[in-house]
HTML snippet that shows the backbone in 3Dmol.js (N, CA, C, O; Angstrom):
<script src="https://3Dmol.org/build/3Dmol-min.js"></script>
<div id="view" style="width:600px;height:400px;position:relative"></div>
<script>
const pdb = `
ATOM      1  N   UNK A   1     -12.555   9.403  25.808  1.00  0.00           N
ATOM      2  CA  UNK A   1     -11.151   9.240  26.125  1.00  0.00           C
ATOM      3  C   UNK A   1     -10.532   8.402  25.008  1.00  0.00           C
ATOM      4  O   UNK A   1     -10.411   7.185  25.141  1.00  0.00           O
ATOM      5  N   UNK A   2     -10.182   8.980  24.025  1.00  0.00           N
ATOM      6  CA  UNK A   2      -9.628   8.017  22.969  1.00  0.00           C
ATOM      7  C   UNK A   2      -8.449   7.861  23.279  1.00  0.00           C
ATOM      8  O   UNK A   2      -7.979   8.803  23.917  1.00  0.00           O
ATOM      9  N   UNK A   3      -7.541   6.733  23.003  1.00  0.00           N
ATOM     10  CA  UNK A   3      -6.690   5.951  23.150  1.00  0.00           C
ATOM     11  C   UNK A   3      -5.317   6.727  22.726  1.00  0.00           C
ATOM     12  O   UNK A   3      -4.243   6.185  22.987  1.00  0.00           O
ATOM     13  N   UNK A   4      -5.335   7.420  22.369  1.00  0.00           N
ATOM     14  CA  UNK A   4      -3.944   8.521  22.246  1.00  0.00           C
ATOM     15  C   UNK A   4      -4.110   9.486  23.467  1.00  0.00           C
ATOM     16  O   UNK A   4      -3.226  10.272  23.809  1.00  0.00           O
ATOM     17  N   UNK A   5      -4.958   9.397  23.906  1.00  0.00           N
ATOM     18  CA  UNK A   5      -4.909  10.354  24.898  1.00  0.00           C
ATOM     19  C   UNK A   5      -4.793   9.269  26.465  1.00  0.00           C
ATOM     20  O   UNK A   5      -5.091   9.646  27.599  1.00  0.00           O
ATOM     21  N   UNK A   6      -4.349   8.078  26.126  1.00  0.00           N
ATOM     22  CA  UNK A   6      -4.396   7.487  27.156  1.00  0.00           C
ATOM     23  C   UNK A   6      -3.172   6.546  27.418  1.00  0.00           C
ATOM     24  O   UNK A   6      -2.875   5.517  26.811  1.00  0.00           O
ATOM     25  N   UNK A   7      -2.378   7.291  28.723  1.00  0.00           N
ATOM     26  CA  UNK A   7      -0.973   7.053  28.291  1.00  0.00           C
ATOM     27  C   UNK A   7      -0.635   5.429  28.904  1.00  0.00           C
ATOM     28  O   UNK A   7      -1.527   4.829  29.505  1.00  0.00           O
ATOM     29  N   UNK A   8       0.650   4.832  28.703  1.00  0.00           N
ATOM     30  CA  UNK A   8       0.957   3.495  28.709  1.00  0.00           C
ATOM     31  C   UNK A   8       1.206   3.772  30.653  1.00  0.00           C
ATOM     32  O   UNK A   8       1.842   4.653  31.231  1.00  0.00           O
ATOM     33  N   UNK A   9       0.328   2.504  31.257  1.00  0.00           N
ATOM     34  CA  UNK A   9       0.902   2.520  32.792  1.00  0.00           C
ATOM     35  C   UNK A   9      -0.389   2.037  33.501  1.00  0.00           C
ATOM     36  O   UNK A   9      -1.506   1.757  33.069  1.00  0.00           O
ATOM     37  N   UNK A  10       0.066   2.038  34.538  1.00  0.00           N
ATOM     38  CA  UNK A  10      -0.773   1.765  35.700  1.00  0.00           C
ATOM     39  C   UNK A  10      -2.123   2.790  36.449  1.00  0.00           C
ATOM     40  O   UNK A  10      -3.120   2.312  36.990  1.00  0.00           O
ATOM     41  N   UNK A  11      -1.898   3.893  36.337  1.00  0.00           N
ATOM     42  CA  UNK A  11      -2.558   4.837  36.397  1.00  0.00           C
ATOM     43  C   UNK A  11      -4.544   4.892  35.530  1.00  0.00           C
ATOM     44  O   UNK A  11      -4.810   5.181  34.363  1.00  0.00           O
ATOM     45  N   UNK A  12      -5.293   4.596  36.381  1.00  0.00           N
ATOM     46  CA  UNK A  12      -6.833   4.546  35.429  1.00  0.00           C
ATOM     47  C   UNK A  12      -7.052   6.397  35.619  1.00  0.00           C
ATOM     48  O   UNK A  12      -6.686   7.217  36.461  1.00  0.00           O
ATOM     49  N   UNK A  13      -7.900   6.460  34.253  1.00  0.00           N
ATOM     50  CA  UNK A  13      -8.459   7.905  33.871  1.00  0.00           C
ATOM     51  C   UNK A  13      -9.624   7.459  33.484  1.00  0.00           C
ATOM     52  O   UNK A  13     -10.030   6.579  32.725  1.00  0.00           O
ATOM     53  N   UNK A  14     -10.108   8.316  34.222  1.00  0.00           N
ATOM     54  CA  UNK A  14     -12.211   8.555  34.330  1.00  0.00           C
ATOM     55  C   UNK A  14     -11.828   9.565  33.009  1.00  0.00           C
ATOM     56  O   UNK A  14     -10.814  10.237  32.819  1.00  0.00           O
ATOM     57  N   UNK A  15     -13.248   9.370  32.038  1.00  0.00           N
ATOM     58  CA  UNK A  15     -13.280  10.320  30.923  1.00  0.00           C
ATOM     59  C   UNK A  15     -13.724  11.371  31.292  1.00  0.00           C
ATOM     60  O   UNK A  15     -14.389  11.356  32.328  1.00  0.00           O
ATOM     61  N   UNK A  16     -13.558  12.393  30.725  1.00  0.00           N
ATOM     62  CA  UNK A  16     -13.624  14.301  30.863  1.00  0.00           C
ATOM     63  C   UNK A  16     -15.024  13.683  30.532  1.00  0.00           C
ATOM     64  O   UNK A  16     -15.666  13.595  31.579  1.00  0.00           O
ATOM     65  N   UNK A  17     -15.696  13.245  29.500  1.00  0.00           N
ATOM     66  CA  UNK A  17     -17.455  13.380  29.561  1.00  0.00           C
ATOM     67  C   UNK A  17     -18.026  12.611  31.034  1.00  0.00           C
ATOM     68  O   UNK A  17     -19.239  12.451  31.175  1.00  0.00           O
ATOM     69  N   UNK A  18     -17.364  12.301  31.762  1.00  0.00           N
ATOM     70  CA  UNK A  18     -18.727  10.889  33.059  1.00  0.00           C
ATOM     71  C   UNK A  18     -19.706  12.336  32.975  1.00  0.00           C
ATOM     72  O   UNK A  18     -19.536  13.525  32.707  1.00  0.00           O
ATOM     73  N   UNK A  19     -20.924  11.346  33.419  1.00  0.00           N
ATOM     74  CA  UNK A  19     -22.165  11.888  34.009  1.00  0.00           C
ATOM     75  C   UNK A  19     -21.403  11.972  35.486  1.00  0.00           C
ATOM     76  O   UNK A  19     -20.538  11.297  36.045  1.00  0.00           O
ATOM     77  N   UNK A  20     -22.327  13.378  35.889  1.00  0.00           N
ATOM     78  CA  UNK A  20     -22.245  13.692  36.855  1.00  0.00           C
ATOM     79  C   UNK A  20     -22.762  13.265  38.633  1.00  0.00           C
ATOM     80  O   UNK A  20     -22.644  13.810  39.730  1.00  0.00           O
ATOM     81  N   UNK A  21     -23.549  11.610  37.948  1.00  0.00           N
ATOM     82  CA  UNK A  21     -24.322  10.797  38.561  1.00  0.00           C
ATOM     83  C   UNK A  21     -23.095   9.983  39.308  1.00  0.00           C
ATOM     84  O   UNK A  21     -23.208   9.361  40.364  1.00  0.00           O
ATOM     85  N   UNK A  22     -21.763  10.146  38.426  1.00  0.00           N
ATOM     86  CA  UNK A  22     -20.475   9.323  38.755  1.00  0.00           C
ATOM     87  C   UNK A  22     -21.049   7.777  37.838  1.00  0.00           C
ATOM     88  O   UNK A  22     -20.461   6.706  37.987  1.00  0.00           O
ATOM     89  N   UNK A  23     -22.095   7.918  37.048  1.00  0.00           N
ATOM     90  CA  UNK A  23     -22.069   6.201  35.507  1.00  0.00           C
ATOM     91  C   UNK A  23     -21.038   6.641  35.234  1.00  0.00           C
ATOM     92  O   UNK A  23     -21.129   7.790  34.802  1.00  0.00           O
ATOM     93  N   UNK A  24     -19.670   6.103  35.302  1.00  0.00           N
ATOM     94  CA  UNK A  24     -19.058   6.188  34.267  1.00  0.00           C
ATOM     95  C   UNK A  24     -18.048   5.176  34.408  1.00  0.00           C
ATOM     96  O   UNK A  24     -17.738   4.641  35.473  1.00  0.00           O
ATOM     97  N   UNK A  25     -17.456   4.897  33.067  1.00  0.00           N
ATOM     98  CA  UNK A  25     -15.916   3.971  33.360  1.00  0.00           C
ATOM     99  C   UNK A  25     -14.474   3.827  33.832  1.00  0.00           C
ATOM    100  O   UNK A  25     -14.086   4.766  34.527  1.00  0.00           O
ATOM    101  N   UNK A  26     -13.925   3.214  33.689  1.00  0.00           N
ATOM    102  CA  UNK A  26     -12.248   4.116  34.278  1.00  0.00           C
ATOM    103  C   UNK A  26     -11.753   3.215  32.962  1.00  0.00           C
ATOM    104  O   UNK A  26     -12.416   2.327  32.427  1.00  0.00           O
ATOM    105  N   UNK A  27     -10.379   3.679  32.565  1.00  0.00           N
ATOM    106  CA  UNK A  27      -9.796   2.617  31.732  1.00  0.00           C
ATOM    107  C   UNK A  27      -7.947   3.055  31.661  1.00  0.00           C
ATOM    108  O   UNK A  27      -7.603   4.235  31.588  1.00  0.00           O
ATOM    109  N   UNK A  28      -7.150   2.159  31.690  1.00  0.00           N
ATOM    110  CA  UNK A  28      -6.257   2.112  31.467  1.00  0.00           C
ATOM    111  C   UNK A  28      -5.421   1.332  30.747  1.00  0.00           C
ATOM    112  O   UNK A  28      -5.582   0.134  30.981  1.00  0.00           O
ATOM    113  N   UNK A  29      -4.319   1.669  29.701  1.00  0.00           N
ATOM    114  CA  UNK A  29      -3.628   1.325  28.873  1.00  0.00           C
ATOM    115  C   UNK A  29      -2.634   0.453  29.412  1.00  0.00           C
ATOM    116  O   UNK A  29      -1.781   0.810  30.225  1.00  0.00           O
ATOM    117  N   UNK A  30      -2.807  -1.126  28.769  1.00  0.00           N
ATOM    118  CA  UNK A  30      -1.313  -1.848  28.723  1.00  0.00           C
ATOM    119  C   UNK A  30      -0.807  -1.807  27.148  1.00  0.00           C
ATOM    120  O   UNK A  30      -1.322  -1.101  26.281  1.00  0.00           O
ATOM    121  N   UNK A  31       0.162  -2.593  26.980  1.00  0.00           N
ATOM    122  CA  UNK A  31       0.717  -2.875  25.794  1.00  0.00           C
ATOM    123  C   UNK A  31      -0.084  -4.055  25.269  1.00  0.00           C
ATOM    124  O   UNK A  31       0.095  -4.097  24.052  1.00  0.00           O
ATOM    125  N   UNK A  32      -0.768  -4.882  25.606  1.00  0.00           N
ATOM    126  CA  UNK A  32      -1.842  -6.279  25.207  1.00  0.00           C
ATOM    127  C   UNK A  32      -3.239  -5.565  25.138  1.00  0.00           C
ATOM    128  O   UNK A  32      -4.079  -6.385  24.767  1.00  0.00           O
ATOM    129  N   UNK A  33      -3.847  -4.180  25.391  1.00  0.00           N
ATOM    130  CA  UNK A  33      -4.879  -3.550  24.967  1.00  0.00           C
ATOM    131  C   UNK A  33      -5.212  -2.527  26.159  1.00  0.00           C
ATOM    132  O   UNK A  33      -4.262  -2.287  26.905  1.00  0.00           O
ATOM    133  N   UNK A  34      -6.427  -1.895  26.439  1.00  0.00           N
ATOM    134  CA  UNK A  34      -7.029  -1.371  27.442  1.00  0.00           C
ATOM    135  C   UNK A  34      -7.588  -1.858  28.273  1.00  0.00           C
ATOM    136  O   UNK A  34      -8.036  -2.868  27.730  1.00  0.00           O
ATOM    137  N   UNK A  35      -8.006  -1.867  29.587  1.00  0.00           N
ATOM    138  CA  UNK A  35      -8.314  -2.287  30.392  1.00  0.00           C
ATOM    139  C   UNK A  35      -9.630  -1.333  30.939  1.00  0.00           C
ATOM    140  O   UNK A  35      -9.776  -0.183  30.524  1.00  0.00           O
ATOM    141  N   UNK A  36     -10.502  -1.918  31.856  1.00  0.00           N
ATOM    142  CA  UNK A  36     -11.749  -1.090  31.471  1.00  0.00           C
ATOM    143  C   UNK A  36     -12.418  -1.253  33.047  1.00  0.00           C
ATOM    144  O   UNK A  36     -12.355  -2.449  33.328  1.00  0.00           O
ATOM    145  N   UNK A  37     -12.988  -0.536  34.086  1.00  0.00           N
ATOM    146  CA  UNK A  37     -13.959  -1.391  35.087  1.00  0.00           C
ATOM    147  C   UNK A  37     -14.774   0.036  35.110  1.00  0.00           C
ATOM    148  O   UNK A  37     -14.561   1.052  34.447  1.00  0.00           O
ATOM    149  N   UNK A  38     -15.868  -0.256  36.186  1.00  0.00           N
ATOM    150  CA  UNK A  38     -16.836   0.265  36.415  1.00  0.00           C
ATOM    151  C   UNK A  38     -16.207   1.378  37.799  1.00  0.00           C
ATOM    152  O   UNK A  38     -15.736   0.945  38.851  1.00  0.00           O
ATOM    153  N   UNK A  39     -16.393   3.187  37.361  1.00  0.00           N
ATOM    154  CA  UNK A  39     -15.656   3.722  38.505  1.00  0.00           C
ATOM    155  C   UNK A  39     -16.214   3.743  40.071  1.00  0.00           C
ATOM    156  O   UNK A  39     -15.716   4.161  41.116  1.00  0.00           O
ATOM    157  N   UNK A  40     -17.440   3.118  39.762  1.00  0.00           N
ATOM    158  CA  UNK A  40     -17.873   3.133  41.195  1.00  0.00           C
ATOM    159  C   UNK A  40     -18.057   1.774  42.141  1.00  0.00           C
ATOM    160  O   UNK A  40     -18.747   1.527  43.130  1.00  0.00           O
ATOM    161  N   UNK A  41     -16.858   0.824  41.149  1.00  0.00           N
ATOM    162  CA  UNK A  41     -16.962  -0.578  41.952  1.00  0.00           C
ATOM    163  C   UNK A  41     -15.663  -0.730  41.411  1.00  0.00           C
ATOM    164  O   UNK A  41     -15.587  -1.384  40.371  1.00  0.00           O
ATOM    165  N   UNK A  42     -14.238  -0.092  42.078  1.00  0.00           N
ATOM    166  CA  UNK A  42     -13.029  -0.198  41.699  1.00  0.00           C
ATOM    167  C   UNK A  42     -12.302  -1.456  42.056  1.00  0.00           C
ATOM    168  O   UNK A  42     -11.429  -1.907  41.314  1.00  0.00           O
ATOM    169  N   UNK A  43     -12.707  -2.134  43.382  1.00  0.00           N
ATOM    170  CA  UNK A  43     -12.663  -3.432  43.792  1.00  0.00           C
ATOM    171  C   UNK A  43     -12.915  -4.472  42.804  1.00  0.00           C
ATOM    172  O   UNK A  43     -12.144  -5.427  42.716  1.00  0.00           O
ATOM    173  N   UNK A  44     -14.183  -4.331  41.871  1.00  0.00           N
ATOM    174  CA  UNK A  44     -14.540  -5.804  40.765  1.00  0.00           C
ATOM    175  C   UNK A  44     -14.017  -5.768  39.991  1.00  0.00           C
ATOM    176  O   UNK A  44     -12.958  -5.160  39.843  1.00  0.00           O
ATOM    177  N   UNK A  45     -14.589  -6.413  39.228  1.00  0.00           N
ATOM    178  CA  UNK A  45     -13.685  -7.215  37.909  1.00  0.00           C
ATOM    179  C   UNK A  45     -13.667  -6.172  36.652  1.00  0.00           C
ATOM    180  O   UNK A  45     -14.601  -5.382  36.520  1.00  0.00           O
ATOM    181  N   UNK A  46     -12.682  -6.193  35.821  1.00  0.00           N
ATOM    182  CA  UNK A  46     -11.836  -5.493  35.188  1.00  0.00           C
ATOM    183  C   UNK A  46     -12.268  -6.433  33.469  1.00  0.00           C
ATOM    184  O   UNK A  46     -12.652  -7.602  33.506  1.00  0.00           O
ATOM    185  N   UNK A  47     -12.146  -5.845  32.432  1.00  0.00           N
ATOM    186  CA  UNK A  47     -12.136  -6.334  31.124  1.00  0.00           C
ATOM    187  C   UNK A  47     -10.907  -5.856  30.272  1.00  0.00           C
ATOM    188  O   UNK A  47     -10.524  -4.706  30.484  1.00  0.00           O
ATOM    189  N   UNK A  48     -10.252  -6.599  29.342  1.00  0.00           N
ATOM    190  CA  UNK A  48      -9.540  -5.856  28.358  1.00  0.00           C
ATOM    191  C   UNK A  48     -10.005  -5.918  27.108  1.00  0.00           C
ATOM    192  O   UNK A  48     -10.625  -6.882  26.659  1.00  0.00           O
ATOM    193  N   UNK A  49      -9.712  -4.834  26.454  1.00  0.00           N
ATOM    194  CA  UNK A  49      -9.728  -5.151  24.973  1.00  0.00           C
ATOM    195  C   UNK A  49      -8.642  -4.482  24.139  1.00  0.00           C
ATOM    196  O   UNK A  49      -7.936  -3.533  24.481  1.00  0.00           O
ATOM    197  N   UNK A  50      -8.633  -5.134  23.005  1.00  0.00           N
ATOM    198  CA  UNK A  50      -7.722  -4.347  22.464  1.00  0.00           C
ATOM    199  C   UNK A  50      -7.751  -3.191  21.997  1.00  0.00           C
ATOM    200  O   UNK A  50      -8.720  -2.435  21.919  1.00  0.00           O
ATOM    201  N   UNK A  51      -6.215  -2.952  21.530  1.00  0.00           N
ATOM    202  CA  UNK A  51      -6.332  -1.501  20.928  1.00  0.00           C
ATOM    203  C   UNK A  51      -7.034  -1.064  19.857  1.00  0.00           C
ATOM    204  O   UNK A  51      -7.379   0.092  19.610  1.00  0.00           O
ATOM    205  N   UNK A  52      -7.228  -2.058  19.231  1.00  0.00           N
ATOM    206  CA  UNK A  52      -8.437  -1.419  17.823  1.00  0.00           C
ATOM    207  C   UNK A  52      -9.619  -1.472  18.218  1.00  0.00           C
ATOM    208  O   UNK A  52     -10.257  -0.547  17.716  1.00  0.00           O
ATOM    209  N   UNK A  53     -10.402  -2.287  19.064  1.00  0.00           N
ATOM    210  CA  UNK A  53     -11.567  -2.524  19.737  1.00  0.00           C
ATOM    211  C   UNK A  53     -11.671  -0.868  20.597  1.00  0.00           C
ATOM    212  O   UNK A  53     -12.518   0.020  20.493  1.00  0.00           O
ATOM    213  N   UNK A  54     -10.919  -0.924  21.101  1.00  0.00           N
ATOM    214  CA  UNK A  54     -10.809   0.374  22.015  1.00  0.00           C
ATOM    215  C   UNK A  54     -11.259   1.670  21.323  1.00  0.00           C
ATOM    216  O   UNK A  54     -12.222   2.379  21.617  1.00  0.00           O
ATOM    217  N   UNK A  55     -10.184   1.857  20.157  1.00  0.00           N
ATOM    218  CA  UNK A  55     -10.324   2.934  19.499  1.00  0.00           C
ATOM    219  C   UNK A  55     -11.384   2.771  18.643  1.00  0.00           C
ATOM    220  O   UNK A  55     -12.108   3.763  18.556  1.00  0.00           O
ATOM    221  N   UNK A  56     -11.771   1.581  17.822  1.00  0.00           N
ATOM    222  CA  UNK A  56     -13.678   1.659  17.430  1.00  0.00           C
ATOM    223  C   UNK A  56     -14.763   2.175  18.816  1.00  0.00           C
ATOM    224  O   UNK A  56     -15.824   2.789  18.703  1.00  0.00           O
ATOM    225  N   UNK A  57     -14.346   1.878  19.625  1.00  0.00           N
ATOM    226  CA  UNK A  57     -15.345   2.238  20.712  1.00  0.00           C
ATOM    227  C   UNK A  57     -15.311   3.776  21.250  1.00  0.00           C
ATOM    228  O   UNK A  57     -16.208   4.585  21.486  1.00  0.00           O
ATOM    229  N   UNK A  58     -14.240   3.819  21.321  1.00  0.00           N
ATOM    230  CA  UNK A  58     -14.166   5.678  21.573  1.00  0.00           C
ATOM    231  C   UNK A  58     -14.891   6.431  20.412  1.00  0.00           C
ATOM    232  O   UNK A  58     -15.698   7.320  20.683  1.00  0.00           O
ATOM    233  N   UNK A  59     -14.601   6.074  19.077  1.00  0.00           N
ATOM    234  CA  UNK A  59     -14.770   6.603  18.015  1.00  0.00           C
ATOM    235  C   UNK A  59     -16.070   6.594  17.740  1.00  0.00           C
ATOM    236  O   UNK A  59     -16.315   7.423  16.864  1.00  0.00           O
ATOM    237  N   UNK A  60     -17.214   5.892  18.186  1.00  0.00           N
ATOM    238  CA  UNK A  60     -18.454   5.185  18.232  1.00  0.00           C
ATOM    239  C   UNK A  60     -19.017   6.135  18.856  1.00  0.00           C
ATOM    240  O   UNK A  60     -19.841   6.874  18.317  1.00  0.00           O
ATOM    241  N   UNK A  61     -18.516   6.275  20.489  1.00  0.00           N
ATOM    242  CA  UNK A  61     -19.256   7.355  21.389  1.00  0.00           C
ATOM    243  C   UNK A  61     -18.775   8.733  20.608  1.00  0.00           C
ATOM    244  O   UNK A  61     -19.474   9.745  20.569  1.00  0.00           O
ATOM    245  N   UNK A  62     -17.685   8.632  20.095  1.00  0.00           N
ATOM    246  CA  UNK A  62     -17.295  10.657  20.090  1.00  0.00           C
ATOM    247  C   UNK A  62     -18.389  10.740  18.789  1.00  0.00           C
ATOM    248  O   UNK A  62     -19.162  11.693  18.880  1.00  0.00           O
ATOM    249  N   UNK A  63     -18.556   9.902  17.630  1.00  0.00           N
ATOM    250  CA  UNK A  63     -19.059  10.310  16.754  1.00  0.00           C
ATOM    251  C   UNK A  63     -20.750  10.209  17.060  1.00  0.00           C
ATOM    252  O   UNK A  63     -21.436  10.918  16.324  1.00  0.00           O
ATOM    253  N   UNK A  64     -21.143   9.762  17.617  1.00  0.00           N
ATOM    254  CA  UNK A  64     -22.651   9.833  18.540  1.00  0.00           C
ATOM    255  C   UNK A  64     -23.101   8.363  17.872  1.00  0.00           C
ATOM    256  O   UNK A  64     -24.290   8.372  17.554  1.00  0.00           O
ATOM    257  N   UNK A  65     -22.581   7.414  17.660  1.00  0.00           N
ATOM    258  CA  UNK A  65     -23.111   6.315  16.956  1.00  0.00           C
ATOM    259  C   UNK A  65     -24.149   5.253  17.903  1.00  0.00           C
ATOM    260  O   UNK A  65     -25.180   4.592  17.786  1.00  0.00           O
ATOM    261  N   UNK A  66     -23.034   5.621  18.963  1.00  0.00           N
ATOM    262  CA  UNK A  66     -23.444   4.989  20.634  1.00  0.00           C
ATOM    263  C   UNK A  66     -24.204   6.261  21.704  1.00  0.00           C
ATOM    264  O   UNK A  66     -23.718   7.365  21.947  1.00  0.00           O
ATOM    265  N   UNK A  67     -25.119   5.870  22.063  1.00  0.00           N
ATOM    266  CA  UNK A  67     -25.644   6.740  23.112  1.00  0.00           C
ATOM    267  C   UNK A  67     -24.979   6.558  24.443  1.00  0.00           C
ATOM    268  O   UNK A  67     -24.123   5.673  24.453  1.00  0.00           O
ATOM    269  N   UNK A  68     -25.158   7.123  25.441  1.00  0.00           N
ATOM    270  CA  UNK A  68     -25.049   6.843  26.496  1.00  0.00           C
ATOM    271  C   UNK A  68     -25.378   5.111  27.193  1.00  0.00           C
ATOM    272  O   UNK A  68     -24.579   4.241  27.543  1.00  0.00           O
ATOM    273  N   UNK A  69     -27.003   5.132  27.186  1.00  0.00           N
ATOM    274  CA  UNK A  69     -27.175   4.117  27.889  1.00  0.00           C
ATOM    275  C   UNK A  69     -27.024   2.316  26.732  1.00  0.00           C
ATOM    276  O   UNK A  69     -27.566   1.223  26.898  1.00  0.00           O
ATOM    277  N   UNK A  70     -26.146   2.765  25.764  1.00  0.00           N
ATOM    278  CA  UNK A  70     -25.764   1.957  24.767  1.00  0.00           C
ATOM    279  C   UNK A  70     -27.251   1.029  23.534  1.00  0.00           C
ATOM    280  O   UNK A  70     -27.264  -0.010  22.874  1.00  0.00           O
ATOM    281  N   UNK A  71     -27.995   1.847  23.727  1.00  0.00           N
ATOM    282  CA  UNK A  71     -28.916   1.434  22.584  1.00  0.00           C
ATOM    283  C   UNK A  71     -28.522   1.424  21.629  1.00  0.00           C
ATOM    284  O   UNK A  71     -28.984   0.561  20.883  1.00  0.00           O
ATOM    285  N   UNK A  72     -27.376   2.416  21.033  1.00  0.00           N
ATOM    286  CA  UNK A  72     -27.666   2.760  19.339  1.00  0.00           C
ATOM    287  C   UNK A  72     -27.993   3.881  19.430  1.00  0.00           C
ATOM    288  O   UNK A  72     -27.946   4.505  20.489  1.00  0.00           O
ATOM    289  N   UNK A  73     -28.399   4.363  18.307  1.00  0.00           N
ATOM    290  CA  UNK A  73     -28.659   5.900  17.593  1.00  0.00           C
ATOM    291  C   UNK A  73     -28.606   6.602  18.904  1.00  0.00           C
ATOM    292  O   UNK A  73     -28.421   5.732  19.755  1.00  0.00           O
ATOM    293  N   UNK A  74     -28.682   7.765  19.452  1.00  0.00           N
ATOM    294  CA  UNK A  74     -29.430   9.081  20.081  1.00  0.00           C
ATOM    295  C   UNK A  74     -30.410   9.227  19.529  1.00  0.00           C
ATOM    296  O   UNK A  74     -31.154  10.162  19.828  1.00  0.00           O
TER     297      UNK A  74
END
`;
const viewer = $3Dmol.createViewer("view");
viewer.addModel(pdb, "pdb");
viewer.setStyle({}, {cartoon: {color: "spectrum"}});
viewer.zoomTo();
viewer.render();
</script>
């Protein structure tokens, strides 16, 4: 879910890739960065980061730099 594709608001978007296990994140866009929680504990606590942090991190997973369970390589 890279960050152009993630519009300004209140509204969280699960990424088109989650595992089908439902691992996956939710994240939504303010103007002070993205906002980030876990989709299967919508109740807890929430992280932000910014927008360049964000978009290194999308860019990380789309380009396969990041695996899934966040080791590094695939």
């Amino acid at each position: 879910m890279a960050r152009s594709s993630l519009p300004l608001g209140p509204a969280w978007r699960k990424s088109s890739r989650s595992a089908s296990s439902g691992e996956c994140v939710e994240a939504r866009r303010w103007p002070e960065g993205v906002e980030i929680r876990d989709s299967k504990n919508p109740h807890g606590p929430t992280f932000t980061v910014s927008a360049t942090a964000w978009t290194a991190l999308t860019g990380a997973l789309g380009d396969g730099l990041i695996n899934r369970s966040g080791t590094g390589h695939p």
